[in-house]
C-alpha positions in Angstrom: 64.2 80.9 39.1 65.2 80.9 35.6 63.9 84.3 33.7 64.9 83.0 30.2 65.1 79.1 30.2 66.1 78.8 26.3 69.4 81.5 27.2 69.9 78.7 30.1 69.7 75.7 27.7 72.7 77.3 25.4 74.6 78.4 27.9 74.9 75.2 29.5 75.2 73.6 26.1 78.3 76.6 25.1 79.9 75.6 28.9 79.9 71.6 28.9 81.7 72.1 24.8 84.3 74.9 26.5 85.1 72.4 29.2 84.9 69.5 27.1 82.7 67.4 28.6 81.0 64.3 26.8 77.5 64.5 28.5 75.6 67.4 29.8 72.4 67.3 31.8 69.8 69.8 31.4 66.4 70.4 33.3 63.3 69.0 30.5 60.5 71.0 29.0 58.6 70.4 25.5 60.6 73.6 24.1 64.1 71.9 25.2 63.5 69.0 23.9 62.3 70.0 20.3 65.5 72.2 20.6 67.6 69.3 21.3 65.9 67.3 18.3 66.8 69.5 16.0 70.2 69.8 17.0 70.4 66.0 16.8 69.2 66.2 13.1 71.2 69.0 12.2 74.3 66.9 13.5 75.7 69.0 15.8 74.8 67.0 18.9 76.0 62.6 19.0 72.8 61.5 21.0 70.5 62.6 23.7 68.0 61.1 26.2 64.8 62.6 27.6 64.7 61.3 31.6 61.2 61.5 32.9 61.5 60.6 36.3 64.5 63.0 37.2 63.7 65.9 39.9 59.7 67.1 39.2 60.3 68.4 35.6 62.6 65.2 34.0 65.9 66.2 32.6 67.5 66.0 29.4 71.6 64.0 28.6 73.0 65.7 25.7 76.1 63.6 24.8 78.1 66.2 22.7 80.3 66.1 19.9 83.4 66.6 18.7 86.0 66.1 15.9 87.7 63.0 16.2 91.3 64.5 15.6 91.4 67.8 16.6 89.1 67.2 19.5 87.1 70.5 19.0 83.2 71.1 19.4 80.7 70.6 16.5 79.0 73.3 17.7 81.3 76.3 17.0 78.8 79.3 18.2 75.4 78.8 19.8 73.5 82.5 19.8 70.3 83.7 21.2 68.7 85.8 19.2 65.3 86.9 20.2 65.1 87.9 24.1 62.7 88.2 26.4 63.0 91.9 26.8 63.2 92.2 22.5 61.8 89.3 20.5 63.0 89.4 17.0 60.1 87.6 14.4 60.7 87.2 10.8 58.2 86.2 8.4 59.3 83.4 5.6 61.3 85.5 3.0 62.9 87.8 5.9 64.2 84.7 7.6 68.4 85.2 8.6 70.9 83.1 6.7 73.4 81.7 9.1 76.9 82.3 7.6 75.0 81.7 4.5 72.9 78.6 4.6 76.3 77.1 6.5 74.7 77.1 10.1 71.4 76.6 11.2 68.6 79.4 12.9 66.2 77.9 15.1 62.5 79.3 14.5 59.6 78.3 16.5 56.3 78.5 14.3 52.9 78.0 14.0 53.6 74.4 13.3 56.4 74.2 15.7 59.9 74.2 16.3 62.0 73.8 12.9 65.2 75.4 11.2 65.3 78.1 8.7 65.3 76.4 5.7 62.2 74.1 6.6 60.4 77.5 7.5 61.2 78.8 3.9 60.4 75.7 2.1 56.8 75.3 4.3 56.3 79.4 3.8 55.9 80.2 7.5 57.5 82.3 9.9 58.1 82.8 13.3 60.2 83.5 16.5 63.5 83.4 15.9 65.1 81.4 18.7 68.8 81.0 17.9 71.6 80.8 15.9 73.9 77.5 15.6 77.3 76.9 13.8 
């Protein structure tokens, strides 16, 4: 059993890049996927597809992106911040800048999972999830 299934998420995400793999599959949950989203809207991820009837939980295909010349990862660094043993929370003006305003901090909210800069602009904070650049 997974203790920390967001930690699991990016490390399979960071592992599938290192090896440079196109697709990776990931076990499903609500969290996961709104992760995923917002790494699709962000840019840093080609495509992905939610797969209901996989295994009891559904899985997730991430296909993964990279540069077309040099062949390296979109995703340079994926960090978790907040822990299970030592959350981190930030309210709206105390939110991190991520090489500043380059990459992207995942924060889950009161009105859900969204990046640092939609927290600012809607004035709420949150959980602070991750870090991606």
């Amino acid at each position: 059993m997974v203790t920390d299934p967001i930690a699991d998420y990016l490390t399979r995400v960071r592992n599938a890049m290192m090896a440079g793999h196109k697709i990776v599959e990931i076990p499903a949950s609500n969290l996961k996927t709104e992760i995923t989203k917002i790494l699709h809207d962000q840019g840093y991820i080609l495509n992905y597809k939610v797969e209901e009837d996989k295994g009891p939980q559904g899985s997730i295909k991430i296909a993964l992106k990279y540069d077309r010349v040099t062949e390296e990862p979109a995703i340079r660094s994926l960090e978790r911040v907040s822990k299970p043993g030592l959350r981190k929370y930030s309210s709206s003006a105390d939110l991190p800048r991520v090489i500043n305003g380059l990459g992207v901090a995942i924060v889950s909210t009161s009105k859900g999972l969204m990046t640092d800069k939609q927290a600012r602009k809607d004035k709420v904070g949150g959980e602070v999830l991750c870090f991606v650049y």
